[in-house]
N, C-alpha and C positions, 0 to 999 in steps of 0.2 A: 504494500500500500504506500501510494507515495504523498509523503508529510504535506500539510497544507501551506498555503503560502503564508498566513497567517505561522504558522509552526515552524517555518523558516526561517522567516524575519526574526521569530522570538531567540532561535538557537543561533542565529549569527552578531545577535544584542548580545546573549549571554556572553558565547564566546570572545567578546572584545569586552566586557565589564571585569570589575574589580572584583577579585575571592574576597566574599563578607564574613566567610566561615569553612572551615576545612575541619574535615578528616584525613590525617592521612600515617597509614599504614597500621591505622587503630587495631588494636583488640584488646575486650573485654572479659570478663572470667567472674563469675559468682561461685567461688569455690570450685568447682569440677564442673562447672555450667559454662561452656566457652559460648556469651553472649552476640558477641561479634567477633571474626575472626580478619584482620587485617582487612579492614576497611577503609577505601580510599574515596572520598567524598565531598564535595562542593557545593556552595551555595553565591550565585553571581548579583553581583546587585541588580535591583529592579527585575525580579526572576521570580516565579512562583515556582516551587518544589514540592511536589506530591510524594511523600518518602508512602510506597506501603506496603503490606505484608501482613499473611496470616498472624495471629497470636503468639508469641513469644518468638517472634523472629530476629529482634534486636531494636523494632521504631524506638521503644522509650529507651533503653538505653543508650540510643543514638543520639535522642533530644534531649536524654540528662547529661550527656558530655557537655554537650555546644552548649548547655546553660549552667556549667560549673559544678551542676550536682552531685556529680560524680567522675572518678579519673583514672584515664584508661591504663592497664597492664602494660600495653605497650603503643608507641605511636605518639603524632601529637597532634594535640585540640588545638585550634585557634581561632577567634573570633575578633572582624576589626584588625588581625594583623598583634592580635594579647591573647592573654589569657583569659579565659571567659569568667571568672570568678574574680578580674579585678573592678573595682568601681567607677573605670570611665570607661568600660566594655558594658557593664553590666544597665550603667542609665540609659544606653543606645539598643537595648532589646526589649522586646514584651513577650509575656508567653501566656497563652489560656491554654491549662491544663485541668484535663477531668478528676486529678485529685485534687483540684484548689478547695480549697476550706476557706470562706469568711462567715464574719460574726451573723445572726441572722437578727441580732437587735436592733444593728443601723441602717439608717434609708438608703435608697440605692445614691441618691445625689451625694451623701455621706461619705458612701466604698469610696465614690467617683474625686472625691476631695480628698481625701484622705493618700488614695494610691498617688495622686497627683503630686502632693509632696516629695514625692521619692525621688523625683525628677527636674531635671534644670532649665526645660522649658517646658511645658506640660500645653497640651491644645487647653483652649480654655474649655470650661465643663460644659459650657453652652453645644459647642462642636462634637464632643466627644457621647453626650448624650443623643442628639441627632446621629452623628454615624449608626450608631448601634440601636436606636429608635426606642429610646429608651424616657421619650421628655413628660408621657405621658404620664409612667409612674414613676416617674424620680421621688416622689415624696412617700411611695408606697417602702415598709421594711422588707427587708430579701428574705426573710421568713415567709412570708407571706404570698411570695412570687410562684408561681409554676414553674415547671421547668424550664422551659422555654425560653420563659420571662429571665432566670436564674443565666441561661447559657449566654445572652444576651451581658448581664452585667458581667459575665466574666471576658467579654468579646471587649465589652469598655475597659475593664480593667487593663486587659494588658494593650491596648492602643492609646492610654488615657494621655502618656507621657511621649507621642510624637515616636517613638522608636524608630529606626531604620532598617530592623531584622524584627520580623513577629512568628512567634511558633504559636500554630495553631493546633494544637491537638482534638480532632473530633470535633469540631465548633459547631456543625449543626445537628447536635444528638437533641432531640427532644423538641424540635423546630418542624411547625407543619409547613407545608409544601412552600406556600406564598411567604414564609417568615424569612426559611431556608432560601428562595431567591434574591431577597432582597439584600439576605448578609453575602451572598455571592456578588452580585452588585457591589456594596461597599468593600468590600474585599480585593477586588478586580480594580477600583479608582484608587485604594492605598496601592494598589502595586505601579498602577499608572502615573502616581506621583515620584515614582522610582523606589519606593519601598522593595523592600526583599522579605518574601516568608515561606516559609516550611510547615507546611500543609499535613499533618496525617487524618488519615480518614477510612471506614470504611464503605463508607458510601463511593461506589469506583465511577459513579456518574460524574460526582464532586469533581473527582480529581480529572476526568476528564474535560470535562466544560472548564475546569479553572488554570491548571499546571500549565505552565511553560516545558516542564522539564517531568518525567515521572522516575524515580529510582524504585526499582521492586528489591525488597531484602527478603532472604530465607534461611534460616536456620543459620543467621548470621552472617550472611555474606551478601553481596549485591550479586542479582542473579540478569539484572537485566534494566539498563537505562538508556532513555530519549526521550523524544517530544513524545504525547501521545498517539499519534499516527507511528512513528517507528516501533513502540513496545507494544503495537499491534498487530506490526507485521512483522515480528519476530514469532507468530503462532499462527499467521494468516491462515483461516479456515473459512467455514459454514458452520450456521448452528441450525438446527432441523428439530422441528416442532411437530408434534402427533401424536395419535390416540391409538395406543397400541395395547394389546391384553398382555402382551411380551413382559414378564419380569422385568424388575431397572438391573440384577446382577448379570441377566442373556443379555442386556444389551450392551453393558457395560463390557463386557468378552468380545465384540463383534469387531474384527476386523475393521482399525482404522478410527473407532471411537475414542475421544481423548477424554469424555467426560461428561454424564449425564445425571440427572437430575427429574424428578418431578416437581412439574409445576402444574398444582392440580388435577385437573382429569387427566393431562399430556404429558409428555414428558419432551424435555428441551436436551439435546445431543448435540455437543462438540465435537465436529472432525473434523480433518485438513480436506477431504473430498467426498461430497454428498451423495452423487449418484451411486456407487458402489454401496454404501451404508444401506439407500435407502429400499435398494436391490434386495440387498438380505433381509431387511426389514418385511418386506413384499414376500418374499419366498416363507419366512416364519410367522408373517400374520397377517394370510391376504384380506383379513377386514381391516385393516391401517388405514386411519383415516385422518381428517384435517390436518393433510401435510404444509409445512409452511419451513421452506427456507431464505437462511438471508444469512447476509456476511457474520461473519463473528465480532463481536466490539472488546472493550478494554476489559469485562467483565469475563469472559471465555480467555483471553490472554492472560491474565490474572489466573486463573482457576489451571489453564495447563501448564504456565512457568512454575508452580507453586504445588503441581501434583509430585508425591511422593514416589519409589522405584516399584510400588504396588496398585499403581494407577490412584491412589487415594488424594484427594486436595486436603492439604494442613488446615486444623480448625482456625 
């Protein structure tokens, strides 16, 4: 598949911007637990970065280097050109993280005052509650907020102070559809201002509609990076949709499947080539019905980088 002109442009911006953040030659060890194994990794300014990966692949201890929280076995962190844990690295980033904890007694215009101090020019709290759409209930306590509402003040939080790198982890868990596009929106104009951020998410729509740049990690290691057109057509296939009585494990054996699933009455099949599959599929269950194929997107690429030596996709 060849990359969009759009995805072009972005990866020849990267290419000539400034490294805001490295990894390189990293790895990690939680006792006998090799987290990440010699990792070499970039972040360019004015770049969005979609780092993702099944569960326990290394994201967070990826994003706990780059924010000082932690330090690696072997390798070195840098952020800004420093170390990420000193104090004129650390007022130039923001992070919204799903373990953040604040108080749930103070109003949200409160949090938004309070984080602002931490920082040496901070948007004013007027902007920074607009960004994040948040002016309605500023006087409302974060106890009181829904999730949503909750995901939103920690989206202010860590943009409140102007930063020039923002890690996003998961920012729109708990956001319905129209919430979720609008923080996409805002998200998209910080990066157009030249902002640089680092995106994890499981949402693979997210990261495609957003990312300049996608890095796939697994089992500690980077198994596959580019634009999102190129970490697509590192698995280029079809995915093929139908209503078959055929077991998901018969299908799952069929010559040439990479990976199937039920969705609903149907089930949805990753392969590199359709009409053979769908061959067999005819031959073992000529009531097969509502066939439906179409190319494979970031969501099937994702699922077969990230399948195990037993066909299995990591949780």
């Amino acid at each position: 598949m060849i990359a969009t002109l759009q995805e072009s442009s972005a990866r020849e911006h990267a290419a000539g911007a400034a490294v805001v953040a490295r990894l390189h030659g990293v790895s990690k060890n939680y006792g006998d637990i090799k987290a990440l194994r010699q990792v070499d990794f970039n972040i360019h300014a004015g770049e969005l970065v979609a780092l993702l990966g099944p569960n326990g692949a290394g994201k967070t201890t990826a994003v706990k280097l780059l924010l000082g929280l932690a330090h690696p076995n072997q390798g070195k962190v840098s952020v800004f050109g420093g170390n990420p844990v000193h104090p004129e690295v650390r007022v130039r980033t923001g992070a919204m993280l799903q373990v953040s904890r604040v108080p749930e007694t103070l109003r949200v215009r409160e949090h938004i005052d309070l984080f602002s101090t931490y920082y040496p020019a901070p948007l004013p709290i007027s902007e920074t509650l607009a960004i994040a759409g948040l002016e309605t209930i500023k006087d409302r306590l974060f106890g009181d907020l829904s999730g949503g509402q909750r995901q939103r003040v920690l989206f202010a939080l860590a943009l409140c102070g102007d930063p020039d790198l923002l890690f996003l982890d998961e920012p729109t868990v708990g956001l319905d559809v129209e919430a979720r596009r609008v923080l996409w929106d805002q998200i998209r104009k910080l990066v157009a201002r030249g902002k640089s951020v680092l995106l994890t998410t499981h949402y693979l729509e997210e990261a495609d509609a957003l990312a300049d740049r996608i890095v796939v990690i697994h089992q500690g290691a980077i198994i596959a990076e580019g634009t999102p057109s190129e970490v697509k057509a590192q698995t280029a296939g079809k995915k093929i949709r139908c209503v078959t009585r055929l077991e998901l494990d018969v299908v799952r054996r069929l010559t040439g499947v990479l990976e199937v699933r039920r969705d609903r009455e149907a089930l949805e099949i990753h392969t590199a080539v359709a009409e053979p599959v769908i061959r067999e599929l005819l031959a073992r269950d000529p009531q097969l019905s509502g066939i439906e194929v179409t190319s494979a997107g970031l969501e099937e690429a994702f699922l077969a980088l990230t399948r195990d030596d037993n066909g299995k996709t990591a949780a």
